[in-house]
N, C-alpha and C positions, 0 to 999 in steps of 0.2 A: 799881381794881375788885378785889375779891374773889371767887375762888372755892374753895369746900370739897363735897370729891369725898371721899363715905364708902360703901361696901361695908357697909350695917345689917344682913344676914342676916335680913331680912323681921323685924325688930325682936325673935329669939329670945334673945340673950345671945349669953354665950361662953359654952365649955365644948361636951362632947358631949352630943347630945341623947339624950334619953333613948331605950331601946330596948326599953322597956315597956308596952302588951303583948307588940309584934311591934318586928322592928327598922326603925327608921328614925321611929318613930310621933312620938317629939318637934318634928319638923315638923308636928306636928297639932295643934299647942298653939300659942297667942300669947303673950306676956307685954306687955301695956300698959302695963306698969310702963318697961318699957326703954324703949321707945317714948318716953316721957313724957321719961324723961332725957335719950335722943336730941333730943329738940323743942330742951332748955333748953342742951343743949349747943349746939345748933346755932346758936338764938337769941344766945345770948352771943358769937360769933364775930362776928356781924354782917357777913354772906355778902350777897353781889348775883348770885351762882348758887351755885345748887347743884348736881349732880352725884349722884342718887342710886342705888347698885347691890341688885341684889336688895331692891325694896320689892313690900310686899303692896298691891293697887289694891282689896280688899275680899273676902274669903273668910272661910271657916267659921272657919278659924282665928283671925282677928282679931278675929271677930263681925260681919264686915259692916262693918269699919271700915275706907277707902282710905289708908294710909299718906301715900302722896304728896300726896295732899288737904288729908289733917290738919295735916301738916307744912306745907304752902302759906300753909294759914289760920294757923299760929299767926308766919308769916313774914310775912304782906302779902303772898306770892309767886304771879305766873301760875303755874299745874302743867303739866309736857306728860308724859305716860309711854304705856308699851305695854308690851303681852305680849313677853318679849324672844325668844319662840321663834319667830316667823314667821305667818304667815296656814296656810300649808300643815304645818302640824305636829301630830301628835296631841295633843301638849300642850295645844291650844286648848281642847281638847273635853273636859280632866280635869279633874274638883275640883280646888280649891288652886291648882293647875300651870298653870291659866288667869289665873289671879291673879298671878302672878309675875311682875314687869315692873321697868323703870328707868326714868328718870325724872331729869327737868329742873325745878326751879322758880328764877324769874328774878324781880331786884327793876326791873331798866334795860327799856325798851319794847322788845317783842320782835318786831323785822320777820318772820320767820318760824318755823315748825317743820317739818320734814322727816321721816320716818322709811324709813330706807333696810337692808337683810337682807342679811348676810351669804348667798353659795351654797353654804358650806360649814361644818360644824359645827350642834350642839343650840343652843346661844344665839344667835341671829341679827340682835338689833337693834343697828343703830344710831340713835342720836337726833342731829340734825343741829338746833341752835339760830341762828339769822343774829338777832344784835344788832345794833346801829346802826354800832359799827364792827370788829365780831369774830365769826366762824364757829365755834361751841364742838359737837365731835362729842362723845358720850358714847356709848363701850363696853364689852360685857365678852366679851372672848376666849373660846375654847374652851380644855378642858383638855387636848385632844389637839395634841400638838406639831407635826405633818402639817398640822391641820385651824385650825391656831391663824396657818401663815404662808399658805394661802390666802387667809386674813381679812386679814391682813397689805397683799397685795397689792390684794384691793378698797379696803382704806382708803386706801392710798395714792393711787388714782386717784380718790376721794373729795378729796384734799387738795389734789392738783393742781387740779382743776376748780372748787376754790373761789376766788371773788372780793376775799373779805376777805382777812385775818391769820386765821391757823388758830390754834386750842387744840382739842388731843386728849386725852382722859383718860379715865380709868376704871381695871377690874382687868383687869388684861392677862394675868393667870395665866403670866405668864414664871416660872419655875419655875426658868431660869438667869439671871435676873436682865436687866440692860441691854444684858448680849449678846445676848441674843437677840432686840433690836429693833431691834442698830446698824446695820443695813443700810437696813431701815425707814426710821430717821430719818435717816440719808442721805441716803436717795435722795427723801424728801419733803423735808426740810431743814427739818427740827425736833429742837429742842435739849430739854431734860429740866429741870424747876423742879429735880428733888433730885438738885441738884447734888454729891450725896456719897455717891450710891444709897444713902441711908436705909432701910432695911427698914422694912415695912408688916405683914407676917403673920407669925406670929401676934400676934395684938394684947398676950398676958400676957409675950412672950418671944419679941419681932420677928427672923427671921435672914433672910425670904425680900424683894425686892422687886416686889411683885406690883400694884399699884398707879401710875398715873403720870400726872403732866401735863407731857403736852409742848405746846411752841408755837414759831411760825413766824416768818419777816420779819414786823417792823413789829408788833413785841410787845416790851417793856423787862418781865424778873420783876422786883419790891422786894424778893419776902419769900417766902420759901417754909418752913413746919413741916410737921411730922407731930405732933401732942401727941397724947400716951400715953392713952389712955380708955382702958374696958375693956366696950365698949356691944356691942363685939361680936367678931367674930373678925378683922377688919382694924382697921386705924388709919386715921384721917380723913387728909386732906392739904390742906391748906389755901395756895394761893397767893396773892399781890396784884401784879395786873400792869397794865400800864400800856400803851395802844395810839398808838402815834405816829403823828400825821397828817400826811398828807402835803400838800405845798400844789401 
């Protein structure tokens, strides 16, 4: 089975966005041009999850177009996403910032979806997928180092409390790399597909590893990359793992 966990920047490129008129305004802008690359990048991998961070579900920006949707269709793929800031958060209620969500699309029959909130920090979702024989969480951290190992601690009793073989992944904005999740994967007992802490950010001239799949007992990795694009300001991750059943 394959999975490819990419960070698209709501499909803007790389580089800074522009800060004309005002700063910041280039989050105001789509490019469906990248988009389109992203799809064909994706498609050519030939993925049975995907893993998607920071996707547009349909704002002014896009034109009204659901990334995760489009992306689904031009897959074959179920879509599951959400607003990754919470029910209780002003961001629900802003242009754009409402739109902003992550996002599961799966090719294998999908016994459930979950969405479960971090209590601490601005991004708060987690997406919890139960496949037939695998619980795949998908997150993305907070950039506050404080508010980054509360999350820490709820996922962990997320992990515990799963029934299958765990995979955790997403951008984890470790900022000091795989230190600062080895307690983490300790104490859940999960090991890391990049085996060689491969940097993921930035995508033109990778030094950070921000990015990660881990996984649990009763999961075997084949294959684990990062290939180089440049769709956005991270690098994709692409694993192929194998779930050993038990008799």
């Amino acid at each position: 089975m394959r999975l490819l966990v990419y960070n698209i920047r709501y499909g803007l490129g790389t580089g800074v966005p522009s800060h004309v008129p005002v700063p910041g305004a280039g989050y105001l802008f789509g490019n469906p041009g990248v988009l389109d690359e992203i799809i064909a990048f994706i498609k050519a991998r030939h993925p049975d999850i995907v893993g998607l961070i920071e996707v547009d579900t349909g704002s002014l920006r896009t034109g009204r177009v659901n990334q995760a949707e489009k992306i689904a269709a031009a897959l074959g793929h179920f879509s599951s996403y959400e607003c990754k800031y919470g029910g209780e958060s002003v961001n629900q209620y802003l242009p754009i910032l409402r739109k902003q969500a992550n996002a599961f699309l799966a090719a294998p029959t999908v016994k459930g979806e979950r969405f479960h909130y971090f209590e601490q920090g601005i991004k708060r979702l987690i997406i919890e997928l139960e496949l037939e024989d695998v619980a795949v969480f998908l997150v993305h951290l907070s950039l506050k180092y404080r508010h980054r190992h509360f999350q820490l601690r709820h996922l962990y009793e997320l992990v515990k409390a799963a029934r299958k073989p765990v995979i955790v992944a997403g951008d984890f904005n470790t900022f000091w790399g795989e230190n600062e999740i080895f307690l983490f994967k300790e104490a859940a007992g999960l090991r890391s597909a990049n085996r060689d802490s491969l940097p993921s950010y930035p995508s033109h001239a990778p030094r950070m590893e921000l990015d990660f799949i881990l996984y649990g007992s009763g999961i075997e990795v084949t294959h684990f990359e990062i290939p180089r694009v440049s769709y956005s300001d991270h690098l994709p991750l692409i694993c192929d793992f194998e779930v050993r059943r038990t008799t």
